[in-house]
N, C-alpha and C positions, 0 to 999 in steps of 0.2 A: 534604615527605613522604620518609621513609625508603626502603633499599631492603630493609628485612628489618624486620619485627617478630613474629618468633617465631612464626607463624601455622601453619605446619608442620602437614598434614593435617587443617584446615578446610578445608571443602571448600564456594563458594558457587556453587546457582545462580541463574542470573542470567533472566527471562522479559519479554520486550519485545519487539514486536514491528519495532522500530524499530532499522533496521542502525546506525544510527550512535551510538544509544543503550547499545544490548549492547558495540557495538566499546572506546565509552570506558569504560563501567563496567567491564569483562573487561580494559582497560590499565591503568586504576588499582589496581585491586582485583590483580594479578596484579604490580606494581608493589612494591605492601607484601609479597608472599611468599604470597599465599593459592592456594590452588589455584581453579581458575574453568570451571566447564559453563555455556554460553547455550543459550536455547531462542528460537525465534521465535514459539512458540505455547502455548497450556499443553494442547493436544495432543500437543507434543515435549517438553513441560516432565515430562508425567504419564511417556513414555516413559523419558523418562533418570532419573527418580525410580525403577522398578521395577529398574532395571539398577546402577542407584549411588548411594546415598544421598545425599545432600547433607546439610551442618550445619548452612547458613542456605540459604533461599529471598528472594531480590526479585523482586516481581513487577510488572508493570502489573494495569490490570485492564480495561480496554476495548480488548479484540482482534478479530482476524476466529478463529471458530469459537465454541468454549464460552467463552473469557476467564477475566482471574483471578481472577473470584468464584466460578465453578464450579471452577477450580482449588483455589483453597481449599477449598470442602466436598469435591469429591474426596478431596484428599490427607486430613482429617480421617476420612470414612464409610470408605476402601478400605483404608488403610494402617492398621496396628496402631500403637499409641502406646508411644514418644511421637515425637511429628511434630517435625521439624524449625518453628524460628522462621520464621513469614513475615512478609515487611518489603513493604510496599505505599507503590509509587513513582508517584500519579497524580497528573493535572493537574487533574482534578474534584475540589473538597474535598467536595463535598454527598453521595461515596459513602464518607466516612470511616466514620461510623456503621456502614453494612450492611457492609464489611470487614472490620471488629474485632468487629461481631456475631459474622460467619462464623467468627471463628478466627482472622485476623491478630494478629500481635504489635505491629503498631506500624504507623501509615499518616503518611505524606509527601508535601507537596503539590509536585508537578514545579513550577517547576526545583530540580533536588538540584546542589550543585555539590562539587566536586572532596574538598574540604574536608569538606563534610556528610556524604557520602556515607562518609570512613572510620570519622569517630566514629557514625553511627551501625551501620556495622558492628561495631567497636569494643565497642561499648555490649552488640550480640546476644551476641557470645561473652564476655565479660568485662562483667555485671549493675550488677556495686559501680560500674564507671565511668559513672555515667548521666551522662548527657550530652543539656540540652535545647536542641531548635533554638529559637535565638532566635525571639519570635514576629514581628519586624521583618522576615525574612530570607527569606522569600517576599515577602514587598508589597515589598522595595527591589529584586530582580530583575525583578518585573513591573514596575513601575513604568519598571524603565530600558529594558526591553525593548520595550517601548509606545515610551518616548522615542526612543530610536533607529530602532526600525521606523518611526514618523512622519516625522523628520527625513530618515529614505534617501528612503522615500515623492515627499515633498517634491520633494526635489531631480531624482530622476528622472522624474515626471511632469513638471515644466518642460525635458526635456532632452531628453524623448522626443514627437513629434508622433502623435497620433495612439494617444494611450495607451489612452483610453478604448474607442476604437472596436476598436483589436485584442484589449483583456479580454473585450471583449461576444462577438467571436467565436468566441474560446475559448471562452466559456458555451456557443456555438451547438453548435458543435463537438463538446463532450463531453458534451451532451443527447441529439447523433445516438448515437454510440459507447455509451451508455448507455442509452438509451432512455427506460426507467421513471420516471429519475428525477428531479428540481430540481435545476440546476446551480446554485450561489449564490455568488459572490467578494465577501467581505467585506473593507476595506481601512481603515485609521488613516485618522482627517481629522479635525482639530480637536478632537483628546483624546476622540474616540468611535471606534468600531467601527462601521461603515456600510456598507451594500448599497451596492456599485460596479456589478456587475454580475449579470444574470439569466436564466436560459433559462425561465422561468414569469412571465408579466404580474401572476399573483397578488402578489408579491412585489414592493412597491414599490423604485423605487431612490431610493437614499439614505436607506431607514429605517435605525433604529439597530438594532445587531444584537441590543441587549437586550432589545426588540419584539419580537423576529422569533425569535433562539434563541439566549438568553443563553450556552449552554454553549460559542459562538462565542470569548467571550472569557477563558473559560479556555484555548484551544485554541495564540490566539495568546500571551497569556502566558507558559503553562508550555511552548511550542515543542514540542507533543507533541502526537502525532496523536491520535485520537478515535474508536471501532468503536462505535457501537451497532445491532445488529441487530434488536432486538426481542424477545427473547427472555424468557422467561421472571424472569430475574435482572435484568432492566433496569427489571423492573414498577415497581420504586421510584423511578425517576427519571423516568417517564412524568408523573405530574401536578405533578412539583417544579419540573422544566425541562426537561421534551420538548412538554407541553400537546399537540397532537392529533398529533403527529407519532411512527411508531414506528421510524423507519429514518434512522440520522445517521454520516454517516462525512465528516469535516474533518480536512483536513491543512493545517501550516500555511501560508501562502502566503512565499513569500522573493526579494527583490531583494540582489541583493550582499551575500550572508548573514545579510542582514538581513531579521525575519521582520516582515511590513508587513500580514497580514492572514492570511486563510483560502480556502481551497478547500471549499466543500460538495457534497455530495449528501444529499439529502431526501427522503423523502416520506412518507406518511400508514399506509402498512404495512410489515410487515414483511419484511424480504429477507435471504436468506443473501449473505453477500460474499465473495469471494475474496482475496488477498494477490496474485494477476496484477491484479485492478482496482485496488486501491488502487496496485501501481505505477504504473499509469499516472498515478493524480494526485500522485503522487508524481514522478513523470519529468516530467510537466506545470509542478510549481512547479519543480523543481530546474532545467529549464530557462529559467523565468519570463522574466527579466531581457531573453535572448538571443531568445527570441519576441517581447518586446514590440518590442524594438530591429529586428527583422526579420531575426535573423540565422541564426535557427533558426525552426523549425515542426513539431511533431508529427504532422502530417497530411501528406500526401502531396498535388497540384493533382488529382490524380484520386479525392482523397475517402476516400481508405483512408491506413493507420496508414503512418509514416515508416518509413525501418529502426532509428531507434534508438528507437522509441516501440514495434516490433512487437518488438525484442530483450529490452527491461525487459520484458514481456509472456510472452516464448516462457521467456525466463528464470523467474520467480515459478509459472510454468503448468508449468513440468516439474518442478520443485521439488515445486508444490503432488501433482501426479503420482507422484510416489517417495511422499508423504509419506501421501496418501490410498488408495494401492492402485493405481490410474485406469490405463489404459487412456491413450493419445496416439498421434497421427498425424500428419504433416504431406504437404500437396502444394505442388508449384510449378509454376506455366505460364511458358514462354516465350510472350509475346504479341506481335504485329508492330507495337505503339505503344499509348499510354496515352492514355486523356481526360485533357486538363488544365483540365476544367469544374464538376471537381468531381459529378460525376455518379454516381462509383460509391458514392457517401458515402450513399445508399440502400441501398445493403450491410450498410452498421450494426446498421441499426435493423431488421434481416429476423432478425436471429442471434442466439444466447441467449450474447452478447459477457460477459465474454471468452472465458468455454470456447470458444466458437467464432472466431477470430480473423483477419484478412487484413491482409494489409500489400503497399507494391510496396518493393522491395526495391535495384530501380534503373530507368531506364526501362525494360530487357524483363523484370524480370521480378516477378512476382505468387506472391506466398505465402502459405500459411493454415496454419493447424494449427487442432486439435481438443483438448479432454481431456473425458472421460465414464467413466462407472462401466465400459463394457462395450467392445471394440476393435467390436460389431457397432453401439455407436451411435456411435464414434467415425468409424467408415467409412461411415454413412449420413449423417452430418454434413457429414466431404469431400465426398461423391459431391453433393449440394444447392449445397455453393458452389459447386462445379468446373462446375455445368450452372446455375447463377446465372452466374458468370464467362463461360463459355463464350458466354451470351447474349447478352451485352455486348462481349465484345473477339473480336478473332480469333487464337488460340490456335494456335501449331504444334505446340509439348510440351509435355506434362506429366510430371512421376514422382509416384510417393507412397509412404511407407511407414507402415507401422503396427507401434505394439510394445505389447507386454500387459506381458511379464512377462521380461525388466528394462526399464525403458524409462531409454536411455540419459541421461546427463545435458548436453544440449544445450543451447551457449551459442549466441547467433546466428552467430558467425562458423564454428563448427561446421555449424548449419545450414547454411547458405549451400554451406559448401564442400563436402559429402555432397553438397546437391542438384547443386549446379551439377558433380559427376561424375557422379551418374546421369544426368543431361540431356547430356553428354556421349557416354555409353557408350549413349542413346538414341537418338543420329543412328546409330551402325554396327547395333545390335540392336532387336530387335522384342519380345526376349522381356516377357511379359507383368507377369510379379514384378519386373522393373526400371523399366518404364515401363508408361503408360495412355495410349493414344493416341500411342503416340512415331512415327508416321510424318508427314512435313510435309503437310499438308492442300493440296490443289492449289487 
């Protein structure tokens, strides 16, 4: 690849909801000389389209929010013509039809590699050079990516004791945390895609996953995650390959970067999702390898989120918070020792996770945050855990703050170090706007 081909004020954007997806399309693509805007949603994508036009559009098309089908009719019904070319980069082939119905100029089945990716940008701006993907050139990436992810597979469950029994409790785990929905781990074995593991008996183990929801295996093929909400736009894939199911969000599963299976949640209706929940199953496989091994854990012995599982979380939630308008707050208690029984792990499944969120943070201390349309239901949220908590542990301090309108951009170690100064400046002051409860309870 070149470092210049003349591109000079094309300007591509790029929509995926996928950091590491946008990261390399935005290196390469920026690489040959193009200019490059990413969106993580085609609620940011619509945004940055009214403010600066773009030449070309790539899109995904099963996100969390409206996705890139409604991105497309958008940009055709709102925008006056002529609309920029949209280039559709998904791992589902059976939504080609409805994209290029919509108005797409051209659709591509994930994985696009390095190579494909310029000529067929190439091809949008510059017609006469058409240029057709080999039709071998999907099925030999999946293919080898099946190969390899079975082969890692392999070797790590002989090397790991006790593989089986800690996936299952992962499933447990992130049914509590979720509540509503079927946790399902699909994993290579024997040139099939097959249930490992499950938080619903309905679901046998060991079926194949083309039984059970064939779109599994596009999921780990094309190495690309999966959003369907239920939504209106989705109506076409309901009797092709959802069958009774209207709520599907798989990420891929990955051992030593090697993608060996899937992560699901399921179930029979429909549900808005947020970009804070899919990090966690996104921090959940990224981790995989290091949980299975025992070296890591997303959970906390007392039942609530880790600090780097509550951080990807507080991270996507205040993100999602700037992006949606929202309303967020966080509290912290110092407590005088934690259950390590796993007991407060009934926390979970009382809270409308992840908008409502807790984590321990280290042995003293206990954290939660909020995000809602309003700071008056974001502080009736607090105030529920705080006196859920409070039943449970013995509590000396608490702070908490709440912000409407900027709400700042907090990473966890930000977090962390705010609190842990108001809880500071809580043992000398009483005042009320710095701390809630800041005197030591005798």
């Amino acid at each position: 690849m070149g470092s210049q081909s003349g591109t000079s004020g094309r300007t591509i954007l790029v929509v995926d909801d996928s950091d590491d997806l946008r990261e390399l399309y935005e290196t390469i693509l920026k690489y040959e000389g193009y200019e490059v805007k990413t969106a993580s949603s085609a609620e940011e994508a619509l945004k940055i389209v009214r403010c600066s036009w773009p030449s070309l559009i790539i899109t995904d098309l099963f996100m969390p929010g409206i996705g890139g089908l409604e991105l497309i009719t958008c940009l055709r019904s709102d925008f006056a013509p002529p609309i920029p070319p949209i280039i559709v980069f998904s791992g589902l082939s059976a939504a080609k039809d409805e994209a290029l119905k919509r108005g797409a100029a051209r659709f591509e089945t994930k994985p696009v590699g390095p190579e494909e990716l310029l000529r067929i940008v190439e091809q949008a701006f510059v017609p006469e050079r058409a240029w057709v993907r080999p039709a071998s050139a999907v099925s030999e990436r999946r293919v080898a990516t099946r190969a390899i992810g079975e082969a890692t597979l392999s070797k790590f469950i002989i090397e790991t004791p006790g593989f089986f029994d800690t996936l299952g409790l992962t499933t447990r785990i992130l049914a509590r945390f979720f509540g509503r929905f079927s946790v399902l781990i699909f994993l290579l074995r024997e040139g099939t895609l097959r249930l490992a593991a499950s938080s619903d008996a309905a679901f046998p183990l060991d079926a194949s996953a083309t039984e059970i929801l064939p779109l599994v295996n596009d999921v780990v093929e094309s190495e690309g995650k999966l959003v369907i909400t239920g939504g209106a736009s989705q109506s076409f894939l309901q009797e092709q390959v959802l069958g009774d199911f209207r709520f599907l969000v798989a990420v891929p599963y990955s051992l030593d970067r090697a993608v060996v299976g899937a992560l699901c949640l399921v179930d029979r209706m429909p549900h808005d999702f947020s970009t804070a929940a899919i990090g966690i199953l996104e921090y959940m496989t990224s981790c995989g390898a290091a949980i299975l091994r025992g070296y890591a854990k997303p959970f906390d012995d007392s039942g609530l989120l880790d600090p780097g599982a509550f951080g990807v979380v507080l991270h996507a939630s205040v993100i999602s918070a700037l992006d949606e308008g929202h309303a967020l707050g966080f509290t912290m208690l110092e407590v005088t020792e934690k259950p390590r029984d796993w007991s407060l792990s009934e926390l979970m499944t009382n809270l409308p996770a992840p908008s409502m969120t807790i984590g321990m943070l280290d042995q003293y201390q206990v954290a939660a945050f909020a995000v809602a349309e309003s700071i008056g239901l974001v502080k009736e949220r607090l105030a529920h855990t705080r006196r859920l908590l409070e039943a449970r542990l013995t509590v000396n301090h608490t702070v908490e703050l709440t912000y409407d309108d900027p709400v700042p951009r907090f990473e966890l170690d930000v977090f962390v170090a705010r609190s842990r100064e108001l809880l500071a400046r809580a043992y000398a002051e009483t005042r009320s706007f710095l701390a809630i409860d800041a005197r030591r309870r005798e």
